[in-house]
C-alpha positions in Angstrom: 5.2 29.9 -17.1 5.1 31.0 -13.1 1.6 30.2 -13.9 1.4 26.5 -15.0 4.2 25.9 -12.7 2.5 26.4 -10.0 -0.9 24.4 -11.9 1.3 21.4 -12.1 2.4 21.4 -8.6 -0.9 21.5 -7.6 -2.0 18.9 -9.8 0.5 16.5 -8.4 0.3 17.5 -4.9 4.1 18.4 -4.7 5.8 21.2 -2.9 8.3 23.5 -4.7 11.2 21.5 -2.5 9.9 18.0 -3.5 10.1 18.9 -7.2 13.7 20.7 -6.9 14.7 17.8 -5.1 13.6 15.4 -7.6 14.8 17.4 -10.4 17.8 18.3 -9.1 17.9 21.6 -9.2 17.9 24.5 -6.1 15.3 25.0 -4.5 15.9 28.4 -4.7 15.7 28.3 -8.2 11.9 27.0 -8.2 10.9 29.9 -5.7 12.1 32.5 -8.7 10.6 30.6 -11.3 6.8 30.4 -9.1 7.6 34.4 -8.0 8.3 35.5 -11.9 11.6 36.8 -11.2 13.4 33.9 -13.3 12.7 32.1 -16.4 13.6 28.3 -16.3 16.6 27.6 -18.1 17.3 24.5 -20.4 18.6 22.3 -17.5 15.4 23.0 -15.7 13.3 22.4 -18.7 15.2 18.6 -19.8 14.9 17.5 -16.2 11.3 18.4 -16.0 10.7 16.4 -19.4 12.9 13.6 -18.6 11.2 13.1 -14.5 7.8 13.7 -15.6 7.3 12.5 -19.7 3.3 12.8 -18.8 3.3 16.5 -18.7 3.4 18.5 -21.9 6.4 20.6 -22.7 4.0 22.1 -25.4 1.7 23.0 -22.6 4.4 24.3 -20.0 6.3 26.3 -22.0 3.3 28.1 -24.3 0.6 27.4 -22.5 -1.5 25.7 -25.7 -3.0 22.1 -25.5 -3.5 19.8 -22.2 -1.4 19.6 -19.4 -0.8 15.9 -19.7 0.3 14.0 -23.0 -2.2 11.6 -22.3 -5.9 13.4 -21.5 -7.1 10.1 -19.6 -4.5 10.8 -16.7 -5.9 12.2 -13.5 -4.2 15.2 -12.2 -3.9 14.1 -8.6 -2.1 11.0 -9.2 1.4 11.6 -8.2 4.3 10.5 -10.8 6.7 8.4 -10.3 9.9 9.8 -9.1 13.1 8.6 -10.6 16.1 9.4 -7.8 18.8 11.9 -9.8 21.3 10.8 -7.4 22.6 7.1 -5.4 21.2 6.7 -2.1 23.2 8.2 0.5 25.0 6.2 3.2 25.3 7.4 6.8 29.1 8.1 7.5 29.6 9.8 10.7 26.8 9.8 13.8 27.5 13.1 16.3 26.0 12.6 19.4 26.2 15.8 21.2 25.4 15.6 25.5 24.1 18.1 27.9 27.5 18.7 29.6 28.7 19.8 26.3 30.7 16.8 25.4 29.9 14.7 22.4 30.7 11.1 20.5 31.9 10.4 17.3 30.5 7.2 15.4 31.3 6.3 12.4 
């Protein structure tokens, strides 16, 4: 699966951090799929199915048929990303000065 992994990032023009980030899952965790070390586990597999419905599981997981559910769809079109999380709100600003003091904001 390292293999068609590492086709589907290229087809979307993602990095390994953009898809753990937008899967939800550690980065780390993609690094060991791409090297071969790891095999995806079930979280991995549902989140990849649920963020990206285009892409064959069919395909990813055996290797048989298209990449893409729908043959018409160009590979370089980047999907649309659905945020796992609520935005995040600034709570605290450090400001940190050369004379080794620093301000709190928040």
């Amino acid at each position: 699966m390292d293999k068609r992994l590492q086709q589907f990032l290229d087809a979307e023009n993602i990095t390994q951090s953009q898809l753990a980030d937008t899967l939800g899952v550690a980065r780390a965790g993609i690094s060991h799929i791409l090297s071969g070390r790891n095999r995806p586990g079930f979280d991995f597999l549902e989140a990849m199915a649920l963020h990206y419905p285009q892409v064959s599981m069919d395909w990813l997981l055996t290797g048989k048929g298209r990449m893409y559910k729908n043959s018409s769809k160009e590979p370089a079109e980047n999907p649309v990303f659905a945020p796992l999380k609520p935005p995040r709100r600034v709570s605290k600003i450090l400001v940190f000065y050369d004379d080794n003091t620093f301000e709190e904001f928040q």
